[in-house]
C-alpha positions as YAML, in Angstrom:
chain: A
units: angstrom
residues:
- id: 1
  name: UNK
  ca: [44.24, 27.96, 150.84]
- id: 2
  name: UNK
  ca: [45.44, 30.78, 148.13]
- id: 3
  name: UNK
  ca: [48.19, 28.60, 147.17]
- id: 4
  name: UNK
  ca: [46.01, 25.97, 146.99]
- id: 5
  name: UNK
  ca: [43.46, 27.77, 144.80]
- id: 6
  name: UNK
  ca: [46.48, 29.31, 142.59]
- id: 7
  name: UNK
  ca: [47.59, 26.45, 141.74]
- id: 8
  name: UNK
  ca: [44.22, 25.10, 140.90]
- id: 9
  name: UNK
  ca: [43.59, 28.34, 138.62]
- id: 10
  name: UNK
  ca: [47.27, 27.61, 136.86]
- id: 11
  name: UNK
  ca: [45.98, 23.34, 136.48]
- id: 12
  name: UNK
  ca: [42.53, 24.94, 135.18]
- id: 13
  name: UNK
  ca: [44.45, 27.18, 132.54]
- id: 14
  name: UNK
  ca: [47.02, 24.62, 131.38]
- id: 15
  name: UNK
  ca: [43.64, 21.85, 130.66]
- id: 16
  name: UNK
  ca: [42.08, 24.85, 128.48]
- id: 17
  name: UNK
  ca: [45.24, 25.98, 126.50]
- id: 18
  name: UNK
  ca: [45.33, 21.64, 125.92]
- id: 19
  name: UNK
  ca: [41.66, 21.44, 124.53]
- id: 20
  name: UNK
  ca: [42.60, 24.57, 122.64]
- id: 21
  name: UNK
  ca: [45.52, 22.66, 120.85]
- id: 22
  name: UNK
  ca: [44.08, 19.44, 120.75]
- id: 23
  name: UNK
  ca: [40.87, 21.62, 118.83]
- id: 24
  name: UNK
  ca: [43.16, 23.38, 116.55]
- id: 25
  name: UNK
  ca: [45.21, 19.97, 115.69]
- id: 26
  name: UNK
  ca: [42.16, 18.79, 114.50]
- id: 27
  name: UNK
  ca: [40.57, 21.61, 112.65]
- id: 28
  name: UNK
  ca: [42.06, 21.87, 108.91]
- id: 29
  name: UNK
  ca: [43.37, 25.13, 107.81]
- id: 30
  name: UNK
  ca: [43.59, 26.20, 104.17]
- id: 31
  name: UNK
  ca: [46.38, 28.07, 103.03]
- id: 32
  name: UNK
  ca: [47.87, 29.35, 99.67]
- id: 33
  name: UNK
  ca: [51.77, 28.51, 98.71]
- id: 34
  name: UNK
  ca: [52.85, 30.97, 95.74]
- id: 35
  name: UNK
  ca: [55.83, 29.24, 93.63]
- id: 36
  name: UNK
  ca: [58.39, 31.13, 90.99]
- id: 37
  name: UNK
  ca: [57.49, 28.55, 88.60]
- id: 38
  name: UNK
  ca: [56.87, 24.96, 88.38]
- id: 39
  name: UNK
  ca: [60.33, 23.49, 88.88]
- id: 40
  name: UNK
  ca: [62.29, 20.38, 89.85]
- id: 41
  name: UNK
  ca: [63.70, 22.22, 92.28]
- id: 42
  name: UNK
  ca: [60.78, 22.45, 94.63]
- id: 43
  name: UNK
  ca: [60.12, 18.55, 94.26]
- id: 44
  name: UNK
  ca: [59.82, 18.53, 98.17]
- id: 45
  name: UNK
  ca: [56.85, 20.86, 98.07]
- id: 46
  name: UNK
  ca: [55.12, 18.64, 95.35]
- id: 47
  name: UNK
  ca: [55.99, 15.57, 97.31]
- id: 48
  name: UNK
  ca: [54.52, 16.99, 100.62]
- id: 49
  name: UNK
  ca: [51.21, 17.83, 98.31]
- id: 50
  name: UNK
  ca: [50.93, 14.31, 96.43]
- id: 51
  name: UNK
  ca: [51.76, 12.18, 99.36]
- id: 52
  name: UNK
  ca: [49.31, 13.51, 101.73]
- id: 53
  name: UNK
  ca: [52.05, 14.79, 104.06]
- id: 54
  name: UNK
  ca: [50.34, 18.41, 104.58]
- id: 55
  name: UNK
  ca: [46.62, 16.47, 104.68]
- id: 56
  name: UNK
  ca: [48.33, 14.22, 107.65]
- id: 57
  name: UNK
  ca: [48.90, 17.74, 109.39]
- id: 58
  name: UNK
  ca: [45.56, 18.80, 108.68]
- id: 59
  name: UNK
  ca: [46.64, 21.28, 106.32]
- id: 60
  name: UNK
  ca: [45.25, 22.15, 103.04]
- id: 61
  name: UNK
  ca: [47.53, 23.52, 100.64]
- id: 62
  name: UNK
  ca: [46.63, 25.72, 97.70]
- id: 63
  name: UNK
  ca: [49.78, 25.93, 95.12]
- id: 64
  name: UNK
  ca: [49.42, 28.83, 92.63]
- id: 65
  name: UNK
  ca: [52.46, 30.06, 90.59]
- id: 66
  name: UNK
  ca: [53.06, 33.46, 90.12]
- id: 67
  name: UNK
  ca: [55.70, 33.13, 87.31]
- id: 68
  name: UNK
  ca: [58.88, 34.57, 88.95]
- id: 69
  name: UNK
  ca: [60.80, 34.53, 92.26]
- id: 70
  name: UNK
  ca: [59.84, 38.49, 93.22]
- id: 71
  name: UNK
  ca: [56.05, 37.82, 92.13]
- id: 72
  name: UNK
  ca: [55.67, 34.61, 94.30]
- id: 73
  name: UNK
  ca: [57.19, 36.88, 97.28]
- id: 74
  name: UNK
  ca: [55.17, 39.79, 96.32]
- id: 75
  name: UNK
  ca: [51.69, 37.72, 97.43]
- id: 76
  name: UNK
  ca: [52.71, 37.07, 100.15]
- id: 77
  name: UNK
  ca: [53.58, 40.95, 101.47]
- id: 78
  name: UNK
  ca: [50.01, 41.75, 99.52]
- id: 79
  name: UNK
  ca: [48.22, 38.94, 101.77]
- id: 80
  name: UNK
  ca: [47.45, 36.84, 98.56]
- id: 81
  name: UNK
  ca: [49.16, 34.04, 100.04]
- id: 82
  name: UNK
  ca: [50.59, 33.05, 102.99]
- id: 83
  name: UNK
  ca: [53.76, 31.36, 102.06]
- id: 84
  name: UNK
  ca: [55.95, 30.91, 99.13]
- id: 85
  name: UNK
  ca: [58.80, 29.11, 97.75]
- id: 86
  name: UNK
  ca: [62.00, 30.52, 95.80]
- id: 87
  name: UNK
  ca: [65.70, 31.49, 96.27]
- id: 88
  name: UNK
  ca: [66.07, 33.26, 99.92]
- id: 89
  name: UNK
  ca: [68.01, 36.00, 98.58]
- id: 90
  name: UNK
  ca: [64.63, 37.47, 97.23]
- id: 91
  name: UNK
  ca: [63.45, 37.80, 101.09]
- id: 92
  name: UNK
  ca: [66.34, 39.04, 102.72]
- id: 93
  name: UNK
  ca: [66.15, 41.69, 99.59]
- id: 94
  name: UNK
  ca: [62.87, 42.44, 100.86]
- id: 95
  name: UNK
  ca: [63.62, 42.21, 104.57]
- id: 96
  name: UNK
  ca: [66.66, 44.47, 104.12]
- id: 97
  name: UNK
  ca: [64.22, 47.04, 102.91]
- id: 98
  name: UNK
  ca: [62.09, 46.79, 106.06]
- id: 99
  name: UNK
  ca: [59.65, 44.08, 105.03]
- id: 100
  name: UNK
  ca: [58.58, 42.30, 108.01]
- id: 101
  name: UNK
  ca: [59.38, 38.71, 106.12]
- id: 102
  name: UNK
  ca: [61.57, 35.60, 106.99]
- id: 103
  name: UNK
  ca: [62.09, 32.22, 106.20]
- id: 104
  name: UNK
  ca: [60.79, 29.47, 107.75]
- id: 105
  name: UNK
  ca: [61.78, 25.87, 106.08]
- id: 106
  name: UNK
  ca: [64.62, 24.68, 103.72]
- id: 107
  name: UNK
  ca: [63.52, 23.10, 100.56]
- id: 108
  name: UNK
  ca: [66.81, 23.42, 98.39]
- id: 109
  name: UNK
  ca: [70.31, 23.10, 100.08]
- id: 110
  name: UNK
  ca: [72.45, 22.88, 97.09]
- id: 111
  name: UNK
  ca: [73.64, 25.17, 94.52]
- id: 112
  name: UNK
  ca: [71.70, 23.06, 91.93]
- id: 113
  name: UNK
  ca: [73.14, 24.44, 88.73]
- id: 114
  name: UNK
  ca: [75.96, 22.68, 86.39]
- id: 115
  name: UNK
  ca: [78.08, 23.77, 83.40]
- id: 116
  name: UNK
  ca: [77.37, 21.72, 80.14]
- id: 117
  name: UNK
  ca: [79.38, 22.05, 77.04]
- id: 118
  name: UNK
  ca: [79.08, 20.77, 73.23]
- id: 119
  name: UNK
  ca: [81.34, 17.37, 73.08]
- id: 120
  name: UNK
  ca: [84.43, 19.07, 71.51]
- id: 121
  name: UNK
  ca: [85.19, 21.65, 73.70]
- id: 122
  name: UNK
  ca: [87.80, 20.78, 76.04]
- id: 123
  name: UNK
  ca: [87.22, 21.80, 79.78]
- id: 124
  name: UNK
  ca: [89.52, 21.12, 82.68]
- id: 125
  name: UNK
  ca: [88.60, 24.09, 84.70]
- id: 126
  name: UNK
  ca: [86.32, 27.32, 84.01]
- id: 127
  name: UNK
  ca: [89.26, 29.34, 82.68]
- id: 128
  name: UNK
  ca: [89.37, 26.70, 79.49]
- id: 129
  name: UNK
  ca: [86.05, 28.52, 78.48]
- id: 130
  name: UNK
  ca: [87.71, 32.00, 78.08]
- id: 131
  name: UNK
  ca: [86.90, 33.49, 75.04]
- id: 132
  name: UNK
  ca: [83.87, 31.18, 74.19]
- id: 133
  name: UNK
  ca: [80.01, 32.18, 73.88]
- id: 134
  name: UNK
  ca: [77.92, 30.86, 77.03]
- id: 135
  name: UNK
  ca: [74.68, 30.34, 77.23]
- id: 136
  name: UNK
  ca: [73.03, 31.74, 80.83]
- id: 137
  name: UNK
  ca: [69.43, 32.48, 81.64]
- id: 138
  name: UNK
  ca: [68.25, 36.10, 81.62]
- id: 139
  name: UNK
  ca: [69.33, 37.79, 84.91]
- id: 140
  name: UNK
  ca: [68.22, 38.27, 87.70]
- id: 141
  name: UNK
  ca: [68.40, 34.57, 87.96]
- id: 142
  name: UNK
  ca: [70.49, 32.38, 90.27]
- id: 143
  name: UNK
  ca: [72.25, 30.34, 87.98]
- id: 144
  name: UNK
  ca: [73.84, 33.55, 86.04]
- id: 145
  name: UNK
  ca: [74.45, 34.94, 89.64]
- id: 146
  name: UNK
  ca: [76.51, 31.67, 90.54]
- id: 147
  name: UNK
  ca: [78.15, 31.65, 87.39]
- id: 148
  name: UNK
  ca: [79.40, 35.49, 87.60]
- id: 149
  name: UNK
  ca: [80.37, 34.88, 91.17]
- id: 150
  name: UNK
  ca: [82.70, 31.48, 90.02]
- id: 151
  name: UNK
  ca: [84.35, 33.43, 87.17]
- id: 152
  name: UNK
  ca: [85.02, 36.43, 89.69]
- id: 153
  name: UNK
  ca: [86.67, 33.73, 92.19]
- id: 154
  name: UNK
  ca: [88.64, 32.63, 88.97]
- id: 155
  name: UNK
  ca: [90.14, 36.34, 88.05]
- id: 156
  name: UNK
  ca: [87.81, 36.35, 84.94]
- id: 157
  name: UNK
  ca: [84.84, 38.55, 84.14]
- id: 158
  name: UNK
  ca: [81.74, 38.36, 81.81]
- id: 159
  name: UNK
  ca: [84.22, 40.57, 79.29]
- id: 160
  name: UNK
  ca: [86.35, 37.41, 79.34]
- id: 161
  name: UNK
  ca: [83.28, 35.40, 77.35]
- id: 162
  name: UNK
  ca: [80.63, 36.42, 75.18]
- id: 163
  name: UNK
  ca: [77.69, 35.41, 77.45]
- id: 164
  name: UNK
  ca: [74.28, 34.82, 75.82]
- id: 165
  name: UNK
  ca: [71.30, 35.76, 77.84]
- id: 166
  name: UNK
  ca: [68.09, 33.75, 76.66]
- id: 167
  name: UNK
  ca: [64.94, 33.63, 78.58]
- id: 168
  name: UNK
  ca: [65.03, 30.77, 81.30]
- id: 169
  name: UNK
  ca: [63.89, 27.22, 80.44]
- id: 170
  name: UNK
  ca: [65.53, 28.44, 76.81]
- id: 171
  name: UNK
  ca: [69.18, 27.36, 77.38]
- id: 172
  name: UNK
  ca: [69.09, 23.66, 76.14]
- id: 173
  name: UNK
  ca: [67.46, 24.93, 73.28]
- id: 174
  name: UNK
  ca: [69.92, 27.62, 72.54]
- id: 175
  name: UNK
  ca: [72.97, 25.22, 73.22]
- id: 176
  name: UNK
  ca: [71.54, 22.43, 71.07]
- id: 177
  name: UNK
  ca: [71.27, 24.81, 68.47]
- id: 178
  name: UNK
  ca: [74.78, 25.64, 67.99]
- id: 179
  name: UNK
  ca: [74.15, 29.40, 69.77]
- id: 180
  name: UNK
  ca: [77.14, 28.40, 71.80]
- id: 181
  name: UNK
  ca: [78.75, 25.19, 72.50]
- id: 182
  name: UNK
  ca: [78.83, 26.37, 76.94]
- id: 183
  name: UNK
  ca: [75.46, 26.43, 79.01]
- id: 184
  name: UNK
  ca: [75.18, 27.51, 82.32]
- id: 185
  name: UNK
  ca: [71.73, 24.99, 83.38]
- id: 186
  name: UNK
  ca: [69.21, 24.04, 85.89]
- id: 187
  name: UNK
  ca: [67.60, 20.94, 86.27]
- id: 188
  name: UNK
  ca: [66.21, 19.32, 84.13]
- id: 189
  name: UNK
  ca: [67.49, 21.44, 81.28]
- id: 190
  name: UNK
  ca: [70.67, 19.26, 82.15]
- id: 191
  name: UNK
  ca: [69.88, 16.50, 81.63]
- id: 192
  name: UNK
  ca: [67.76, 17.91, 78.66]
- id: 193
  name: UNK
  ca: [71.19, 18.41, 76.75]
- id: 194
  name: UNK
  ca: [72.77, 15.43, 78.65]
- id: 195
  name: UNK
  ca: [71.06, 13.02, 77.22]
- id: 196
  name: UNK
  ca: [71.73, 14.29, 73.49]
- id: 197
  name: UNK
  ca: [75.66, 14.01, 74.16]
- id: 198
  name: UNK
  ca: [76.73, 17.34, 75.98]
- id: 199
  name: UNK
  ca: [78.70, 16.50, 78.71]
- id: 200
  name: UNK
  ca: [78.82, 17.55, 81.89]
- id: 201
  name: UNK
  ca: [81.62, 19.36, 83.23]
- id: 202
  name: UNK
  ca: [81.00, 21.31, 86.26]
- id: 203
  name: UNK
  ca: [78.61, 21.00, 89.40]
- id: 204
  name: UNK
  ca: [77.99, 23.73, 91.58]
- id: 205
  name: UNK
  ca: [76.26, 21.39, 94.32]
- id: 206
  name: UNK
  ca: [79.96, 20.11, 94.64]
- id: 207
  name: UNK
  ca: [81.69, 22.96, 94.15]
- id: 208
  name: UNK
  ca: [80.05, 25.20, 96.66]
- id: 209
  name: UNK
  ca: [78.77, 22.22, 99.33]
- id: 210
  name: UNK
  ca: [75.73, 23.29, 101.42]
- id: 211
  name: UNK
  ca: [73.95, 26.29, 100.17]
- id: 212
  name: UNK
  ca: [70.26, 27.75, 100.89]
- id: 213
  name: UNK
  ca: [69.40, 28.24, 97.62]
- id: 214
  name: UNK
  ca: [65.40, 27.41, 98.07]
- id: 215
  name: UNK
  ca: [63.18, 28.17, 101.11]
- id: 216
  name: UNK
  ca: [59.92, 28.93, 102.37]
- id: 217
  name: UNK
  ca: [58.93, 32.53, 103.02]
- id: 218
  name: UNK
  ca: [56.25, 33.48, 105.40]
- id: 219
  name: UNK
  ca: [55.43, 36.70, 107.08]
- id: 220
  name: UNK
  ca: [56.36, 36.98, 110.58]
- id: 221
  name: UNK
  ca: [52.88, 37.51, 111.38]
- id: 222
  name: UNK
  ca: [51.86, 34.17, 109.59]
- id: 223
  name: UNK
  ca: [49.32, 32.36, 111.81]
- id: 224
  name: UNK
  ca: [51.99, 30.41, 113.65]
- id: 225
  name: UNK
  ca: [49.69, 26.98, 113.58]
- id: 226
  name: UNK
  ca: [49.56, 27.12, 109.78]
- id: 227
  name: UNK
  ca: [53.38, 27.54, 109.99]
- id: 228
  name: UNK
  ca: [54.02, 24.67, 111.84]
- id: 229
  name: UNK
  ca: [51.93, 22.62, 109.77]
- id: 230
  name: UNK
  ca: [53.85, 23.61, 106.57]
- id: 231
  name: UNK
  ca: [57.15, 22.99, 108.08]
- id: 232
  name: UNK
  ca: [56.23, 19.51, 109.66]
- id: 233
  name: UNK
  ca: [55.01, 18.15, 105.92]
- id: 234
  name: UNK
  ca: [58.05, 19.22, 104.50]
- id: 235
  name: UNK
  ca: [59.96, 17.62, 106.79]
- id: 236
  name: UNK
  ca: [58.12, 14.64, 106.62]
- id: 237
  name: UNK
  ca: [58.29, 15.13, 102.61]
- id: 238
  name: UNK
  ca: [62.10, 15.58, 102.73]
- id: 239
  name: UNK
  ca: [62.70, 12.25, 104.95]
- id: 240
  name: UNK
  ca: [60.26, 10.37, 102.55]
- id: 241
  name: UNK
  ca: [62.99, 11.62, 99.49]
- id: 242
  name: UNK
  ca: [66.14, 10.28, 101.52]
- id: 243
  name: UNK
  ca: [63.84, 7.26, 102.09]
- id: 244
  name: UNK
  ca: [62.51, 6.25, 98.49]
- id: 245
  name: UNK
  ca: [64.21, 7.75, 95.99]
- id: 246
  name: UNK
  ca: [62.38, 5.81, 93.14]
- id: 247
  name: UNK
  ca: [59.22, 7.25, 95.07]
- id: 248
  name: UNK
  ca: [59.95, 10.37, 94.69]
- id: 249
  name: UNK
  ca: [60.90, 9.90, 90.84]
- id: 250
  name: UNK
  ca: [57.51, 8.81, 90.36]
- id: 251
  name: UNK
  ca: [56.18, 11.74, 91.46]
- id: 252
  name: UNK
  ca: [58.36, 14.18, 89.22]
- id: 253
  name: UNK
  ca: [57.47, 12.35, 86.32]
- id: 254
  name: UNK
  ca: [53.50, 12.77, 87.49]
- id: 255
  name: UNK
  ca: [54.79, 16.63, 88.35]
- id: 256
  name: UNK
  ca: [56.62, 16.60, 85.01]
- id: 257
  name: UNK
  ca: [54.32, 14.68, 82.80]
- id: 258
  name: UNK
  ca: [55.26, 16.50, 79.28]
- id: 259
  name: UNK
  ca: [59.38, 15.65, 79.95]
- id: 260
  name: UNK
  ca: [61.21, 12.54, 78.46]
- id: 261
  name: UNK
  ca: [60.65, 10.29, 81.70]
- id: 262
  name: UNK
  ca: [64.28, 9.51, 81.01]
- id: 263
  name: UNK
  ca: [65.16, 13.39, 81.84]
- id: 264
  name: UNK
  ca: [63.13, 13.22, 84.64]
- id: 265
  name: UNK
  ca: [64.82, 10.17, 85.99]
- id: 266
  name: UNK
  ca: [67.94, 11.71, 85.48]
- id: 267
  name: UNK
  ca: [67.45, 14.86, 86.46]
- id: 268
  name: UNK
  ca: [65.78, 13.92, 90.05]
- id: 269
  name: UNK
  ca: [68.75, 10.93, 90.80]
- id: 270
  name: UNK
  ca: [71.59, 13.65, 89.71]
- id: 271
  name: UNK
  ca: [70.31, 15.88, 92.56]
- id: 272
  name: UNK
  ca: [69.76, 13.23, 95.26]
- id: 273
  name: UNK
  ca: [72.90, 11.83, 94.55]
- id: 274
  name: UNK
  ca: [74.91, 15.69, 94.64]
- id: 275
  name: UNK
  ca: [72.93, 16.87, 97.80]
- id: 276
  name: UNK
  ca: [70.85, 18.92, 96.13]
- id: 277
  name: UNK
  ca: [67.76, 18.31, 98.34]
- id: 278
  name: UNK
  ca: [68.64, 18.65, 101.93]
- id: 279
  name: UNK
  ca: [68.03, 15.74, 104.72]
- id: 280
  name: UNK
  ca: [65.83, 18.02, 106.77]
- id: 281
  name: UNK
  ca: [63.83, 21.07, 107.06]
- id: 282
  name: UNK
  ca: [66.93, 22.79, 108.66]
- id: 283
  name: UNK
  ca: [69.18, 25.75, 107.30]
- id: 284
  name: UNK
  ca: [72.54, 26.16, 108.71]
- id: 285
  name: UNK
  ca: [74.61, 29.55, 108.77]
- id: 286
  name: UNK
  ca: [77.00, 28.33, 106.87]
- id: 287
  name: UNK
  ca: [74.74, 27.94, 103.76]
- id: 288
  name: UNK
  ca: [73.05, 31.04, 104.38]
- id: 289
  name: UNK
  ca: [76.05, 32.59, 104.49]
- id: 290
  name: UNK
  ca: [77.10, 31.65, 101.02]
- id: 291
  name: UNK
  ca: [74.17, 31.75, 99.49]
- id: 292
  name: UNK
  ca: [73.78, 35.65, 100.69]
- id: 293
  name: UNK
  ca: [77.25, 36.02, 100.17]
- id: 294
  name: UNK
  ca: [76.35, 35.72, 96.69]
- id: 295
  name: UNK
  ca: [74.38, 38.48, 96.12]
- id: 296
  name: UNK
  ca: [76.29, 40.92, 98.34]
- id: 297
  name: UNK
  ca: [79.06, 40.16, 95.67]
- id: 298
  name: UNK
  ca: [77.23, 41.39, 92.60]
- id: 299
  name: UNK
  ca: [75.71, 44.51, 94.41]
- id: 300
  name: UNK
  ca: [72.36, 43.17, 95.09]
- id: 301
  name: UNK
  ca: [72.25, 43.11, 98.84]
- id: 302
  name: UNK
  ca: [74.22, 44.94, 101.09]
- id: 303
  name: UNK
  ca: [75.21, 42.94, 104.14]
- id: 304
  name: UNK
  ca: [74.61, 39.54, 105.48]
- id: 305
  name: UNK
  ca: [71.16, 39.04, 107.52]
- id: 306
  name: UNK
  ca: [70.89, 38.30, 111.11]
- id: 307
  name: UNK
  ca: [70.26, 34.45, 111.08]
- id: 308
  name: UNK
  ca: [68.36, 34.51, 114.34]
- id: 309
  name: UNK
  ca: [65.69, 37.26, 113.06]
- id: 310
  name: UNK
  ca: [65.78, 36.18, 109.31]
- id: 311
  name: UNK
  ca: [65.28, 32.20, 109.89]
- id: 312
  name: UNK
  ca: [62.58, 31.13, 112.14]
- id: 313
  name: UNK
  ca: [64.19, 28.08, 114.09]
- id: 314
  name: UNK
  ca: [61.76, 27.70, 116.38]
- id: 315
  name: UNK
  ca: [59.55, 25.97, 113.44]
- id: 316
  name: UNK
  ca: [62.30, 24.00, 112.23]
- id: 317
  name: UNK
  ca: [63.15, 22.63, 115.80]
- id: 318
  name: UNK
  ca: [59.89, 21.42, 116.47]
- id: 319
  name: UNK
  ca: [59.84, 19.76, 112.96]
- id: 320
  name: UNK
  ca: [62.94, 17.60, 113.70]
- id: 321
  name: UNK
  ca: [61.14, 16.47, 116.74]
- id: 322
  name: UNK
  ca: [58.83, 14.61, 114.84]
- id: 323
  name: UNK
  ca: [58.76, 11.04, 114.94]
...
């Protein structure tokens, strides 16, 4: 008869914890997403927002942006926000320094920066540029970072060039210009100079394959529901990329609306077609590892993070399961 009744308590239990899920499922929770800036490279976020994908979760999403990488992660250890979007490096920074922070979604697997140059200069690999003024963004950034680390793999230095830092969004401008005829560029600054006759001579996305070079950043006390939600609408977001491409241009030109269409175009195909955007929600070790590797090189972190405590996979699993 105990057993009988224990098992009825355990049936009674698992029925409540159902209602309870059923009743959260249906209630919407509002949350704030802080970005760096407003960039191409978060184009999965925007496309989760403007197609409805985080409304289908019932999930309202709130995007403010803060105006750098360390700002957008600083509301979220304030409480401001509850997520935010930039390079991971900035949270294992953070986490290495006891911040109780991790990631919890992909949203960039690619190292999406390229080499440009004026149409004169020959290039047939990065030691052709020796001795030549380049054009970077003004560190700490991730395409100077990238660029550093290549010329350190290729026995050169920053005392082999003279490299011009220049606020970033400010390097098309400054290579246009005749500042220097080599720019180290992000999307769609590219394609910015692309389409005025620089060429294009290197790609990091090829050079370096997989890399975690965007991600979502939650606290590991983030209200786990809210979590899931935001990593099932990316997911959904990212499949609806791979899926309609000249969808998801559309919506970078709405995103984008003061660009050359044409840029944006160009821009958006030139990272879907290099692997810029990843497939899934999913981070591997492998492009953690390079991506942290990265900043262990130039001093800025000191060893690699635990994947297991730094990634949240349990989020990411239950996103794949999706159908």
């Amino acid at each position: 008869m105990k057993s009988i009744y224990k098992k009825l308590q355990v049936t009674v239990a698992a029925i409540a914890i159902a209602g309870m899920s059923f009743s959260a499922a249906a209630e919407v929770k509002t949350v704030t997403i802080s970005q760096a800036f407003q960039s191409m490279l978060y184009l999965p976020l925007y496309v989760a927002i403007d197609k409805g994908f985080f409304k289908d979760q019932s999930l309202s999403v709130i995007k403010e942006t803060a105006g750098s990488p360390t700002a957008a992660l600083s509301s979220v250890l304030s409480g401001s926000s509850q997520f935010s979007i930039h390079g991971p490096e900035w949270t294992a920074i953070a986490a290495s320094k006891g911040a109780n922070v991790g990631i919890i979604s992909n949203a960039v697997n690619g190292a999406a920066v390229w080499i440009a140059t004026a149409p004169d200069v020959k290039f047939t690999n990065i030691k052709d540029i020796k001795g030549q003024k380049v054009v970077t963004g003004l560190m700490p950034t991730t395409s100077t970072s990238l660029f550093l680390k290549l010329l350190k793999e290729n026995g050169m230095s920053d005392k082999d060039i003279d490299m011009i830092q220049v606020p970033l969004g400010t390097e098309p401008a400054a290579l246009l210009g005749g500042q220097a005829k080599v720019a180290v560029l992000y999307e769609p600054g590219l394609d910015q100079v692309a389409i005025k006759g620089m060429k294009v001579v290197l790609g990091f996305p090829k050079t370096y394959g997989a890399y975690a070079f965007s991600s979502i950043t939650a606290m590991k006390t983030v209200d786990p529901v809210a979590a899931q939600r935001m990593v099932n609408g990316m997911e959904v977001a990212l499949r609806y990329m791979a899926k309609d491409p000249k969808g998801t241009i559309e919506i970078a030109k709405k995103e984008f609306p003061t660009l050359d269409p044409q840029v944006v175009e160009n821009a958006v195909t030139r990272m879907m077609n290099e692997n810029v955007f990843p497939k899934s929600v999913q981070i591997t070790p492998a492009a953690l590892k390079i991506a942290m590797d990265t900043q262990i090189a130039l001093g800025n972190l000191k060893e690699q993070p635990v994947f297991e405590n730094f990634i949240n996979e349990t989020y990411i699993q239950n996103a794949l399961k999706l159908k």
